[in-house]
mmCIF file as Biopython writes it, N, C-alpha, C and O atoms, coordinates in Angstrom:
data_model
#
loop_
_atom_site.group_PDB
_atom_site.id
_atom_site.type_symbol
_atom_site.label_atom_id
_atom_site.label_alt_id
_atom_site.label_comp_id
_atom_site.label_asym_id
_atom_site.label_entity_id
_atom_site.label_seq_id
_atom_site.pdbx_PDB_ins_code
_atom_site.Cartn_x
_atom_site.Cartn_y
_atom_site.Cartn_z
_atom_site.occupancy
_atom_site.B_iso_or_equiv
_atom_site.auth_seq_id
_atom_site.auth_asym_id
_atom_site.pdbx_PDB_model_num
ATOM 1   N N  . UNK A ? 1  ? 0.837  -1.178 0.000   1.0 0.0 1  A 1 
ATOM 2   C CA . UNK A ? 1  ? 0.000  0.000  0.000   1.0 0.0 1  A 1 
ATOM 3   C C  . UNK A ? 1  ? 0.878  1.236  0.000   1.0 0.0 1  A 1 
ATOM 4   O O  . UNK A ? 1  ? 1.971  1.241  0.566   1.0 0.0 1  A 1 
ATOM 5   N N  . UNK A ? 2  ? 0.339  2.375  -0.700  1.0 0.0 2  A 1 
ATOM 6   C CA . UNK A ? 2  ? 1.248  3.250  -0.745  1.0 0.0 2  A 1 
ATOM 7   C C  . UNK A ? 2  ? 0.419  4.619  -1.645  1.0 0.0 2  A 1 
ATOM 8   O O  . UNK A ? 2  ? -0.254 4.337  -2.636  1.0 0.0 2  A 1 
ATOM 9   N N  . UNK A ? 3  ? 0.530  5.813  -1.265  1.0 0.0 3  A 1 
ATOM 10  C CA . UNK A ? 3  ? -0.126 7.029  -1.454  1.0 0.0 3  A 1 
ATOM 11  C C  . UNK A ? 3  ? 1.124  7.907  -1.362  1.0 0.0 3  A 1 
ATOM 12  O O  . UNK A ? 3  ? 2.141  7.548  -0.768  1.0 0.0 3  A 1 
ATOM 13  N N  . UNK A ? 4  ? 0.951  9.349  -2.130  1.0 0.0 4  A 1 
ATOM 14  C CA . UNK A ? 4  ? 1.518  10.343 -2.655  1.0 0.0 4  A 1 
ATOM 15  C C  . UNK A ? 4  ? 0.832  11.884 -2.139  1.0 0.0 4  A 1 
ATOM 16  O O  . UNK A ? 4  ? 0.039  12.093 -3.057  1.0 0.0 4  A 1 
ATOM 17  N N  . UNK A ? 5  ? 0.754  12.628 -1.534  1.0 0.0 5  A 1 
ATOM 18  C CA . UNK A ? 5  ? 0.409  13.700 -1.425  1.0 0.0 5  A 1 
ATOM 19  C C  . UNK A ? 5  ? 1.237  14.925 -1.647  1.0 0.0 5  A 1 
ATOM 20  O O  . UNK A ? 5  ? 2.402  15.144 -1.315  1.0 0.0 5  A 1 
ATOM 21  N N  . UNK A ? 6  ? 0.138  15.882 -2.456  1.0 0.0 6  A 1 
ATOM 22  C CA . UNK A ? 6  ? 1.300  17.035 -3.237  1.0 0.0 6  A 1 
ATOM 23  C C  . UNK A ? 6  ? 0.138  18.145 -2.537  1.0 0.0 6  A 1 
ATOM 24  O O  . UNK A ? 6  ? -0.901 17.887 -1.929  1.0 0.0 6  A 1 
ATOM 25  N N  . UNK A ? 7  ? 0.592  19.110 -2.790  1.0 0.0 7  A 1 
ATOM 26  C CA . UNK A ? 7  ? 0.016  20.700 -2.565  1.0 0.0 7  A 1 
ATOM 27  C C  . UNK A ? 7  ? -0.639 21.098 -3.541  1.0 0.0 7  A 1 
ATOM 28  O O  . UNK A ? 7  ? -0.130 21.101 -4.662  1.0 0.0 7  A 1 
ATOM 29  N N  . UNK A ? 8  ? -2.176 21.609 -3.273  1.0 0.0 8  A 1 
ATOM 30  C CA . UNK A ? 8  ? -3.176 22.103 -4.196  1.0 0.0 8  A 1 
ATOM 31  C C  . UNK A ? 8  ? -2.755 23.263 -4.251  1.0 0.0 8  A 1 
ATOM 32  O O  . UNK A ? 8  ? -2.266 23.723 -5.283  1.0 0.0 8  A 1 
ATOM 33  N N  . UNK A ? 9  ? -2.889 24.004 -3.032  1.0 0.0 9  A 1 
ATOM 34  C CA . UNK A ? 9  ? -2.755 25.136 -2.380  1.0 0.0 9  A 1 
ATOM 35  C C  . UNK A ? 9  ? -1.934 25.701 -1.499  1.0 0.0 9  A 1 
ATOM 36  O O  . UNK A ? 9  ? -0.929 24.993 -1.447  1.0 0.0 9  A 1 
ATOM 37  N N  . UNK A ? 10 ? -1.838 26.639 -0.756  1.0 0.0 10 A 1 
ATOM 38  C CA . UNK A ? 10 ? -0.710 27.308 0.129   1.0 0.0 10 A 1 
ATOM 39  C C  . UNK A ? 10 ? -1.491 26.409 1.341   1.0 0.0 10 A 1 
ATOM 40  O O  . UNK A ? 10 ? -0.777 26.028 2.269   1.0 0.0 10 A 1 
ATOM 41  N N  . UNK A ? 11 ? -3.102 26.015 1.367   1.0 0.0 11 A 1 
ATOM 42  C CA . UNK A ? 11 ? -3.359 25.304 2.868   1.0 0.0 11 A 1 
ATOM 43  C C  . UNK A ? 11 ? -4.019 24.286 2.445   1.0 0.0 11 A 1 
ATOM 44  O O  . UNK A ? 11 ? -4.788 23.750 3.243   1.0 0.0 11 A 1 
ATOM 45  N N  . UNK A ? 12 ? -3.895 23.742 1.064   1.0 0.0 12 A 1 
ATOM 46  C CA . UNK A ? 12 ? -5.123 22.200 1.119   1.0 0.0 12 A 1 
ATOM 47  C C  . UNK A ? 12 ? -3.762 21.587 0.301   1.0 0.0 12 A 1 
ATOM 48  O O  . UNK A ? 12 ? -3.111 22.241 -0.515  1.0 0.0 12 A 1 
ATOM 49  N N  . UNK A ? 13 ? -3.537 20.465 0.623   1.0 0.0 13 A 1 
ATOM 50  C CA . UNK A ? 13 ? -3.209 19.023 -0.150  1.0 0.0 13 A 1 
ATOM 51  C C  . UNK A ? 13 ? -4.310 18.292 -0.894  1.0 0.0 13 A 1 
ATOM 52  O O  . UNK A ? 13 ? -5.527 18.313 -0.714  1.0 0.0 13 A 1 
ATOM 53  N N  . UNK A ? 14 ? -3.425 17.516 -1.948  1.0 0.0 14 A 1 
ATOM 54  C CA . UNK A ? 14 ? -4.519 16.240 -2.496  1.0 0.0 14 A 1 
ATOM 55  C C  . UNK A ? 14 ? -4.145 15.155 -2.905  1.0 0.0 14 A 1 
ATOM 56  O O  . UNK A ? 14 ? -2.925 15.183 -3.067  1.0 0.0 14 A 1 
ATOM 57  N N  . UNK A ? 15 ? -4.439 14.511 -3.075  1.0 0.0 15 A 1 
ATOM 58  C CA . UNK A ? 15 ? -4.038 13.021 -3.622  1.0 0.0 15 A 1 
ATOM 59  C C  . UNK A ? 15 ? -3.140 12.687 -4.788  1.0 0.0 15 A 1 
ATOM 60  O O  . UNK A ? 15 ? -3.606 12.562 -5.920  1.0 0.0 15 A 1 
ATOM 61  N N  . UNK A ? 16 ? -2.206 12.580 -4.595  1.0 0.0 16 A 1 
ATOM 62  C CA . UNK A ? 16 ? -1.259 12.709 -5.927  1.0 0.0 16 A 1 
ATOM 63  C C  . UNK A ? 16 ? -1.107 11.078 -6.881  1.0 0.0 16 A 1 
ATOM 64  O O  . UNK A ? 16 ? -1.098 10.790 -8.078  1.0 0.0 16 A 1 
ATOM 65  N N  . UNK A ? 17 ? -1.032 10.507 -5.934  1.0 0.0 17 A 1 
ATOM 66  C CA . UNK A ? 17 ? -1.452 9.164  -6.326  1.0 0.0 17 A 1 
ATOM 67  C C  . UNK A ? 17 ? -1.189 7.956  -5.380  1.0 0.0 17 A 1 
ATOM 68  O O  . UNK A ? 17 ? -0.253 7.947  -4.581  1.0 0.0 17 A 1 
ATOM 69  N N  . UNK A ? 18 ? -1.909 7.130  -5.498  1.0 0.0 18 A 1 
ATOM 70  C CA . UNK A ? 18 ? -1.821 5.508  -4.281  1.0 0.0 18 A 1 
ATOM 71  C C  . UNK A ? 18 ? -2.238 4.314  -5.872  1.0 0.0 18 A 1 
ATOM 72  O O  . UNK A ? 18 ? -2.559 4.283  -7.060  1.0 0.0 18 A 1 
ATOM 73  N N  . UNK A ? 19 ? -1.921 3.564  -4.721  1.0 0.0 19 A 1 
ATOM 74  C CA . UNK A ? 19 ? -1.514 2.256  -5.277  1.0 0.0 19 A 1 
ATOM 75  C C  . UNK A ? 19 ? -1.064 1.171  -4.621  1.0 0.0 19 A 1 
ATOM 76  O O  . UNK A ? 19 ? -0.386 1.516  -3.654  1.0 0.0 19 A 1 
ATOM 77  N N  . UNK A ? 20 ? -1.176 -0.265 -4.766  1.0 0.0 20 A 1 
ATOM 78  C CA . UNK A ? 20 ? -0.588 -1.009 -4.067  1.0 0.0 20 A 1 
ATOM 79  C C  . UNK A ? 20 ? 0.880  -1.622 -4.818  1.0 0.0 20 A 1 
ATOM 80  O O  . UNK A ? 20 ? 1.396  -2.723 -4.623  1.0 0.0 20 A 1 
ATOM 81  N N  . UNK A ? 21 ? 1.327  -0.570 -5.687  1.0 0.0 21 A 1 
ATOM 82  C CA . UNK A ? 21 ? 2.403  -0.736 -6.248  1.0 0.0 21 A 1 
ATOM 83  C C  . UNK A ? 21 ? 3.689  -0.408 -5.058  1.0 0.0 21 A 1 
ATOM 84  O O  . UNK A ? 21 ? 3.452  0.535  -4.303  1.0 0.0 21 A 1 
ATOM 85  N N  . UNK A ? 22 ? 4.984  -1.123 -4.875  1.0 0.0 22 A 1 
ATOM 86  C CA . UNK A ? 22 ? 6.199  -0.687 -4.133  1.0 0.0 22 A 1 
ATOM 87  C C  . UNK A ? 22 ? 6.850  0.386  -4.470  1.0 0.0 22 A 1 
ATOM 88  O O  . UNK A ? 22 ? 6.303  1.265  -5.137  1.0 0.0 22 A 1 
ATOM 89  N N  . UNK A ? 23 ? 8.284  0.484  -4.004  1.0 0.0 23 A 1 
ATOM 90  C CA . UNK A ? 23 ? 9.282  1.606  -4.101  1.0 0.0 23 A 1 
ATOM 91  C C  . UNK A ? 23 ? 9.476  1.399  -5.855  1.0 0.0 23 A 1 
ATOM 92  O O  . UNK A ? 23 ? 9.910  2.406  -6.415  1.0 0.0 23 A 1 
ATOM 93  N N  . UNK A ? 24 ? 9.299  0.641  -6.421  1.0 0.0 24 A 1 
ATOM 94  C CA . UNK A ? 24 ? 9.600  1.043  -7.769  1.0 0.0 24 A 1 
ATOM 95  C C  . UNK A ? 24 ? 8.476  2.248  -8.654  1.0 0.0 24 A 1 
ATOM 96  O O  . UNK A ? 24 ? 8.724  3.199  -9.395  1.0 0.0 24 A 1 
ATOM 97  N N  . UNK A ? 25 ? 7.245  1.673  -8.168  1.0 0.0 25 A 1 
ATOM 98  C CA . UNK A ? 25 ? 6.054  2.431  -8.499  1.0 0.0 25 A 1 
ATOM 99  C C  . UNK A ? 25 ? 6.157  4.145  -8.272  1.0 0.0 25 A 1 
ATOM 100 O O  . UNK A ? 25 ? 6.278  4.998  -9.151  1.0 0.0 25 A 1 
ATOM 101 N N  . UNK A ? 26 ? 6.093  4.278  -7.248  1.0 0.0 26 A 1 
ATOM 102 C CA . UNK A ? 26 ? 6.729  5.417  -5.931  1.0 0.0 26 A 1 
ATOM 103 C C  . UNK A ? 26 ? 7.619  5.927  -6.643  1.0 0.0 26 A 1 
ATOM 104 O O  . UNK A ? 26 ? 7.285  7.049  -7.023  1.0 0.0 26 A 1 
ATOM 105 N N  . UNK A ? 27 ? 9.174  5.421  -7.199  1.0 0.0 27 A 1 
ATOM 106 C CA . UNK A ? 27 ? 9.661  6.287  -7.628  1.0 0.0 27 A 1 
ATOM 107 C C  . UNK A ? 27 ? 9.781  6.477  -9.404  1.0 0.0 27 A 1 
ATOM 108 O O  . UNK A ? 27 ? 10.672 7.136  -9.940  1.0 0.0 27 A 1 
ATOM 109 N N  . UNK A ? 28 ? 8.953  5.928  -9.963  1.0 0.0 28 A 1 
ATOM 110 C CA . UNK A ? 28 ? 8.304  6.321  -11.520 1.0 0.0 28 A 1 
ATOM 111 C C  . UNK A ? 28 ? 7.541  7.611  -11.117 1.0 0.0 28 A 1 
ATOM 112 O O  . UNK A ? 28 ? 8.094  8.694  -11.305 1.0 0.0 28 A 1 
ATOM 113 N N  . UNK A ? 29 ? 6.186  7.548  -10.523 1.0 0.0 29 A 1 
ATOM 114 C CA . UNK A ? 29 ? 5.846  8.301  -10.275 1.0 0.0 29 A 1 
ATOM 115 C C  . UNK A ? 29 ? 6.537  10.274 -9.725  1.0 0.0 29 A 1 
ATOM 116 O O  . UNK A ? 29 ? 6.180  11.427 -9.965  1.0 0.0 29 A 1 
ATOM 117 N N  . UNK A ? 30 ? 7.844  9.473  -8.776  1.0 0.0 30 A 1 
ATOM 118 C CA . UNK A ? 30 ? 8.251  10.997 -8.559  1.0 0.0 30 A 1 
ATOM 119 C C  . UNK A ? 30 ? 9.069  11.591 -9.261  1.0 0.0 30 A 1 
ATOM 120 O O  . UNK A ? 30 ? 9.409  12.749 -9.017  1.0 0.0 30 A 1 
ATOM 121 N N  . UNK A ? 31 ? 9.719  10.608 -10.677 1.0 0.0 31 A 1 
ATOM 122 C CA . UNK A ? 31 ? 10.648 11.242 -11.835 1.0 0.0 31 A 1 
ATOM 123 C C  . UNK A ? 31 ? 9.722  11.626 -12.595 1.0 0.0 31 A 1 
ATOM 124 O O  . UNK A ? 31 ? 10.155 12.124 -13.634 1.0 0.0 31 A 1 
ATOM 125 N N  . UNK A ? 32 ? 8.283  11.592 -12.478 1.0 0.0 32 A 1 
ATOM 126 C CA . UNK A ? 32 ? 7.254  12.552 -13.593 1.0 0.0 32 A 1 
ATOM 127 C C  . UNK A ? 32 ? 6.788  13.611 -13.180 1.0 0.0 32 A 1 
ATOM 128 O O  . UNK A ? 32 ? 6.306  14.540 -13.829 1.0 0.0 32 A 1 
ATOM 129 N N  . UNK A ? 33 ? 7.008  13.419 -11.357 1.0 0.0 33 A 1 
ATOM 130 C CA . UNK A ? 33 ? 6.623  14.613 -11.219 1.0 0.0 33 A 1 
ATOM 131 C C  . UNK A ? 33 ? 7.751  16.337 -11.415 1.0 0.0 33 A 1 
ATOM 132 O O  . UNK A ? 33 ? 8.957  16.507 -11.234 1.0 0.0 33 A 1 
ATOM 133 N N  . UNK A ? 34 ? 6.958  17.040 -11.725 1.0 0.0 34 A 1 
ATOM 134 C CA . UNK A ? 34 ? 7.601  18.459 -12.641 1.0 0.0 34 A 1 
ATOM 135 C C  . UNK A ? 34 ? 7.258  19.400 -11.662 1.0 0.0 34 A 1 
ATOM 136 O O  . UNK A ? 34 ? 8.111  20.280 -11.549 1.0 0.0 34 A 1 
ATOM 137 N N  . UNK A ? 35 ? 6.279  19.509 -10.906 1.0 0.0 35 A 1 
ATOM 138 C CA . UNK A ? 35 ? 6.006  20.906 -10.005 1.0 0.0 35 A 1 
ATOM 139 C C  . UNK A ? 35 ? 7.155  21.027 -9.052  1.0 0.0 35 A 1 
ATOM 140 O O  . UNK A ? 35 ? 7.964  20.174 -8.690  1.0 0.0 35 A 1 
ATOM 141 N N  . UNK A ? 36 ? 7.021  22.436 -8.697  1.0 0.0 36 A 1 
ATOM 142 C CA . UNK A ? 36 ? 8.336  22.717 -7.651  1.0 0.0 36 A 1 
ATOM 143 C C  . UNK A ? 36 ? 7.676  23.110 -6.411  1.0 0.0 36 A 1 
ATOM 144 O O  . UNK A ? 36 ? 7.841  24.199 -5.860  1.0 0.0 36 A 1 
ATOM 145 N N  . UNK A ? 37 ? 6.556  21.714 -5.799  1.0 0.0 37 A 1 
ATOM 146 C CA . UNK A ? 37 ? 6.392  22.005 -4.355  1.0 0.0 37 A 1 
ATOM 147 C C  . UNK A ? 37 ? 6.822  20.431 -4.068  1.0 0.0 37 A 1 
ATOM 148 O O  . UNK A ? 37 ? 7.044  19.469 -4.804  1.0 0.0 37 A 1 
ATOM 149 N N  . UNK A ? 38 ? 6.827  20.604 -2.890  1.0 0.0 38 A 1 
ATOM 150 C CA . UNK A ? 38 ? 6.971  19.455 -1.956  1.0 0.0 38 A 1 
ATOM 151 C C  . UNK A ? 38 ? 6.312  18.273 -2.176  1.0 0.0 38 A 1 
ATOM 152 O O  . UNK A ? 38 ? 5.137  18.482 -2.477  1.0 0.0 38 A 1 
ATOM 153 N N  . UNK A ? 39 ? 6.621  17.074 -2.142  1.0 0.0 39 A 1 
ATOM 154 C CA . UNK A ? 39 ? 5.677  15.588 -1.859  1.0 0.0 39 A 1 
ATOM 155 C C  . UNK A ? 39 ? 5.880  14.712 -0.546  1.0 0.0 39 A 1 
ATOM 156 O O  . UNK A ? 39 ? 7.094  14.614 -0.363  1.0 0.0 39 A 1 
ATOM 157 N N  . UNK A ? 40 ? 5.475  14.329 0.013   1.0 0.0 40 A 1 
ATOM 158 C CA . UNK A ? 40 ? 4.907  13.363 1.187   1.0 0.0 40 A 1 
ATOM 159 C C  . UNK A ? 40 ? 4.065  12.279 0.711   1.0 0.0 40 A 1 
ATOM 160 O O  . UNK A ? 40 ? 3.139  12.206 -0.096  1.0 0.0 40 A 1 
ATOM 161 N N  . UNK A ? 41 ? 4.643  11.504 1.421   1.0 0.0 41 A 1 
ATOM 162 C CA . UNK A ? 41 ? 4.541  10.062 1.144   1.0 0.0 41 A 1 
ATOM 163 C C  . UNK A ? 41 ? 4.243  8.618  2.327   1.0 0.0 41 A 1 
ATOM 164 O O  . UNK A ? 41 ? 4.612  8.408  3.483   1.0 0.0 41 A 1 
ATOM 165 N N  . UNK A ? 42 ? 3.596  8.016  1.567   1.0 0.0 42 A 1 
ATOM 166 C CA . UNK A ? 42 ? 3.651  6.570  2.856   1.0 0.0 42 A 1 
ATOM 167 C C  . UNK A ? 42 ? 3.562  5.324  2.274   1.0 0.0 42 A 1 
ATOM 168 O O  . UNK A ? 42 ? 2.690  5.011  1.463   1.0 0.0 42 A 1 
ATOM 169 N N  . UNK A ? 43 ? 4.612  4.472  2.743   1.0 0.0 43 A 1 
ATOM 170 C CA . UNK A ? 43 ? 4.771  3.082  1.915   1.0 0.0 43 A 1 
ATOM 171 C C  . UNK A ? 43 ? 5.068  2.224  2.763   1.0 0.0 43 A 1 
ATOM 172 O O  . UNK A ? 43 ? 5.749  2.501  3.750   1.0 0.0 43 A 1 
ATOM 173 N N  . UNK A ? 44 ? 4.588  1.003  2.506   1.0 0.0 44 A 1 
ATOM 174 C CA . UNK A ? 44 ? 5.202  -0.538 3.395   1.0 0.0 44 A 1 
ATOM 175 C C  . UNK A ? 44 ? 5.619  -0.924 2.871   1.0 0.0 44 A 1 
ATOM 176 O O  . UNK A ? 44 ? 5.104  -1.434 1.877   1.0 0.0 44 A 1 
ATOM 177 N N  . UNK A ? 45 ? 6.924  -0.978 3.153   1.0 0.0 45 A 1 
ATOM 178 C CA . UNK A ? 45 ? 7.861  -1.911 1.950   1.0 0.0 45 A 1 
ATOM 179 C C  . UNK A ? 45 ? 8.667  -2.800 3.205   1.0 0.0 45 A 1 
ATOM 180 O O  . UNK A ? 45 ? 9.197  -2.181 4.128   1.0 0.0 45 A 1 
ATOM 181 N N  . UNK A ? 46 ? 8.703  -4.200 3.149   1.0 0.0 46 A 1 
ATOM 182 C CA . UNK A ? 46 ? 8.699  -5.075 3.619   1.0 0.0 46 A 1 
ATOM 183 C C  . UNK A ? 46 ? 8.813  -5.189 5.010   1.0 0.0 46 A 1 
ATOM 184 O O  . UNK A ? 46 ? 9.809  -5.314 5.722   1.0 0.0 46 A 1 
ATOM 185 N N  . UNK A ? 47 ? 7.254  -5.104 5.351   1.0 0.0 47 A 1 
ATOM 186 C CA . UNK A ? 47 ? 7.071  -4.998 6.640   1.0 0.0 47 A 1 
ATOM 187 C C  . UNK A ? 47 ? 6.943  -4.018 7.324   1.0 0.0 47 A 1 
ATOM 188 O O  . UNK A ? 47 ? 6.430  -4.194 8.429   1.0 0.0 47 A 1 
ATOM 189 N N  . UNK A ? 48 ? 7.371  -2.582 6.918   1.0 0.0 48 A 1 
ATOM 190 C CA . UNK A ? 48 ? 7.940  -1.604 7.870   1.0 0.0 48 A 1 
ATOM 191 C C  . UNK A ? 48 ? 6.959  -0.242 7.106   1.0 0.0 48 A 1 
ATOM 192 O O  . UNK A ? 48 ? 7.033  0.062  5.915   1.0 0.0 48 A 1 
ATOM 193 N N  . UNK A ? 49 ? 6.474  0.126  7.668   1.0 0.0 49 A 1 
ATOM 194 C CA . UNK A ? 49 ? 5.522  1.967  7.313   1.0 0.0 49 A 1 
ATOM 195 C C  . UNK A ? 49 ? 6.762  2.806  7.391   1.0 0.0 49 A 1 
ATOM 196 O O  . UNK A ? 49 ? 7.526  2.750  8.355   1.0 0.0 49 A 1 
ATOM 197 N N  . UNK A ? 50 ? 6.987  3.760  6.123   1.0 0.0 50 A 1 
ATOM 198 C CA . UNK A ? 50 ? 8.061  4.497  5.580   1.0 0.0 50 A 1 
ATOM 199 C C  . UNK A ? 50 ? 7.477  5.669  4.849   1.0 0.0 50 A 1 
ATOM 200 O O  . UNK A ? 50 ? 6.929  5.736  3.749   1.0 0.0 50 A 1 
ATOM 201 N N  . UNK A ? 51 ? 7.751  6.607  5.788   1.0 0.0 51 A 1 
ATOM 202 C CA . UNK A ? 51 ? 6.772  8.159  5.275   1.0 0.0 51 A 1 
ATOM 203 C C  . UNK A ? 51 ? 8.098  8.618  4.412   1.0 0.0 51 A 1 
ATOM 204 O O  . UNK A ? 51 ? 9.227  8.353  4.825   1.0 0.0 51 A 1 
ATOM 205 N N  . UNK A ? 52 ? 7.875  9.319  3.197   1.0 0.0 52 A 1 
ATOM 206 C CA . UNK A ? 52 ? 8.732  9.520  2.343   1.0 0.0 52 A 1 
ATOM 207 C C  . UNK A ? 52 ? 8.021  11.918 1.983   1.0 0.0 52 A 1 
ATOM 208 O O  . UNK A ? 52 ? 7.078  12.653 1.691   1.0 0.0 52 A 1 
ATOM 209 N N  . UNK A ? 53 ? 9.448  11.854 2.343   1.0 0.0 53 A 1 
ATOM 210 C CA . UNK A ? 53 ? 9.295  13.504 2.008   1.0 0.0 53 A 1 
ATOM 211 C C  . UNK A ? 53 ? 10.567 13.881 0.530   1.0 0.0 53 A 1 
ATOM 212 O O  . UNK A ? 53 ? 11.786 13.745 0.640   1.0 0.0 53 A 1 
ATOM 213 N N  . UNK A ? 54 ? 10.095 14.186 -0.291  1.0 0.0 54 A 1 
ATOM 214 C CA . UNK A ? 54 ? 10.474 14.821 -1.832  1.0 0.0 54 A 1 
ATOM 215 C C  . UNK A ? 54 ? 10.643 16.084 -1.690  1.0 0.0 54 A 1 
ATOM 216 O O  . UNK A ? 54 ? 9.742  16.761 -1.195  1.0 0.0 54 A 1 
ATOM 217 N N  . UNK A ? 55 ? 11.575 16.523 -2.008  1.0 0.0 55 A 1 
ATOM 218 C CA . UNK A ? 55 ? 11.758 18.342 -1.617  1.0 0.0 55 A 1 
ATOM 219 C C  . UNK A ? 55 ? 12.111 18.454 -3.651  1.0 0.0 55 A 1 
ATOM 220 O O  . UNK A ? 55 ? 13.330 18.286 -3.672  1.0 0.0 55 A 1 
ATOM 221 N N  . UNK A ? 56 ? 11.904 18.538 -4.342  1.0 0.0 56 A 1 
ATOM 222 C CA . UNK A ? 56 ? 12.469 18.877 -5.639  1.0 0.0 56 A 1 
ATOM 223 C C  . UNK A ? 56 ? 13.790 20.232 -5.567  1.0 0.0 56 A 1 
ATOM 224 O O  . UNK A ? 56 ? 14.045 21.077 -4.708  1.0 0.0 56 A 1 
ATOM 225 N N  . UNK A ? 57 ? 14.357 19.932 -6.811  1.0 0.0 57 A 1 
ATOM 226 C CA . UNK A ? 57 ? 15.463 21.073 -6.918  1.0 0.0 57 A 1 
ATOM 227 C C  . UNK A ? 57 ? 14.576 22.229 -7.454  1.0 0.0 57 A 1 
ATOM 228 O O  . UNK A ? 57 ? 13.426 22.256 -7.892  1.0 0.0 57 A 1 
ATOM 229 N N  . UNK A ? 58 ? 15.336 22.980 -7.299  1.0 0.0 58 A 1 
ATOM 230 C CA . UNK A ? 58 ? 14.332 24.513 -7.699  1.0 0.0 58 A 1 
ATOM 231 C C  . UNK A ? 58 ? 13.736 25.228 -6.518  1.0 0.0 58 A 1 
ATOM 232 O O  . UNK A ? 58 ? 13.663 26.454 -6.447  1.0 0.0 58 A 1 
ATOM 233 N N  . UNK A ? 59 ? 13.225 24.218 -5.405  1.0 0.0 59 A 1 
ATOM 234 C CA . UNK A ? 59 ? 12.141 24.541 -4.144  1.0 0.0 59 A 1 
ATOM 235 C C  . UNK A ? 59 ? 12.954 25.673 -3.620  1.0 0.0 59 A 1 
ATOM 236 O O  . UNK A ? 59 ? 14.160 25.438 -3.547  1.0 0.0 59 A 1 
ATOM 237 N N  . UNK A ? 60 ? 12.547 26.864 -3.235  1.0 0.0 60 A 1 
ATOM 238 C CA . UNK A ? 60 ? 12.911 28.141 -2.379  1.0 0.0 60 A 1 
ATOM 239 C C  . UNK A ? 60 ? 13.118 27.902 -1.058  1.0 0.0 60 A 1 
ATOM 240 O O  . UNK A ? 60 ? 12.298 27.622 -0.184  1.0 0.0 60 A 1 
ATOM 241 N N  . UNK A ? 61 ? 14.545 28.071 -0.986  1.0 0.0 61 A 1 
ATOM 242 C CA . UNK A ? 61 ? 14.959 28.024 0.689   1.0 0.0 61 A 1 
ATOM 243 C C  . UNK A ? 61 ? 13.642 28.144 1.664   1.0 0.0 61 A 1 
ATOM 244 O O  . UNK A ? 61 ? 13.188 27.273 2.406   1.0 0.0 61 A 1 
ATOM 245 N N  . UNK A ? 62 ? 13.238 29.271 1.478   1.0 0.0 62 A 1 
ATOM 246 C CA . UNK A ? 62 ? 11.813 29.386 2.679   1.0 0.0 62 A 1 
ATOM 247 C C  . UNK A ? 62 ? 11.151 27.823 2.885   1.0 0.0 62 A 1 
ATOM 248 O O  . UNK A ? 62 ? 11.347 27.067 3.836   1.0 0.0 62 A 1 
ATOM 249 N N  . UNK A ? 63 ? 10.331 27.597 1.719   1.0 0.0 63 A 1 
ATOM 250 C CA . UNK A ? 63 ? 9.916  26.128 1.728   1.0 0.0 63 A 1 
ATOM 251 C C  . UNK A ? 63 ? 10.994 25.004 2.264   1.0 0.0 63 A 1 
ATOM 252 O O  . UNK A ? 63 ? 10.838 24.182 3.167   1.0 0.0 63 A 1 
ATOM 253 N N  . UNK A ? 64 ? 11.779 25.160 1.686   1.0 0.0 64 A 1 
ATOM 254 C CA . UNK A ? 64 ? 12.976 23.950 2.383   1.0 0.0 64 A 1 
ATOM 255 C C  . UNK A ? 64 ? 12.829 23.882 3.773   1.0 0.0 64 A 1 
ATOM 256 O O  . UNK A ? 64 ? 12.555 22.840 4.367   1.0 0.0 64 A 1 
ATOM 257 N N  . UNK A ? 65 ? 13.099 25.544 4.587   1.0 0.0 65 A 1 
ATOM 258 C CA . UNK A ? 65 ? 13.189 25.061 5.464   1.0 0.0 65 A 1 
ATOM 259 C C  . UNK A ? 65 ? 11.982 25.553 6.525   1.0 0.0 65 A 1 
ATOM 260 O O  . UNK A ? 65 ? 12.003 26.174 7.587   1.0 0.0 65 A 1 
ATOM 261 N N  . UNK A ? 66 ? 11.258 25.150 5.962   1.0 0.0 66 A 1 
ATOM 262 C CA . UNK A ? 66 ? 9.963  24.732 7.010   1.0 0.0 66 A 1 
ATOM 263 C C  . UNK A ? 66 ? 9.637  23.380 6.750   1.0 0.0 66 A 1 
ATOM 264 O O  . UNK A ? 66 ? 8.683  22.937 7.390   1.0 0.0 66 A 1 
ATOM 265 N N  . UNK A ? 67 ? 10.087 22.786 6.128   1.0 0.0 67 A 1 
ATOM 266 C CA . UNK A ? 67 ? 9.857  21.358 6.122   1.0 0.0 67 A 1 
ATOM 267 C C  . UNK A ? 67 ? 11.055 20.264 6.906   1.0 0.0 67 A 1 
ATOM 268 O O  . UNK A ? 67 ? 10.871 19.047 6.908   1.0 0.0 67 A 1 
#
């Protein structure tokens, strides 16, 4: 099991994508992604719940570092 959340807005998130696809799935998905906000993430990959945070290049110090 495994879900993707990206930024709609400056205060709502949305569903970027899930699946019961693994870390290979997960990371197809984040070499397509192109926007320059943040992603958050959650995956079980063998056995273990693994929250996954994506900062892209480009992202503005400010954003960096509030995350």
């Amino acid at each position: 099991f495994r879900f993707l959340l990206s930024y709609a807005t400056r205060d709502e998130i949305e569903l970027l994508d899930r699946g019961s696809g693994g870390i290979v799935a997960i990371r197809k998905r984040i070499a397509e992604y192109e926007e320059e906000s943040p992603l958050f993430g959650y995956l079980t990959y063998r056995r273990r719940k693994v929250l996954i945070k994506y900062i892209p290049e480009g992202v503005s110090r400010l954003v960096q570092g509030t995350f």
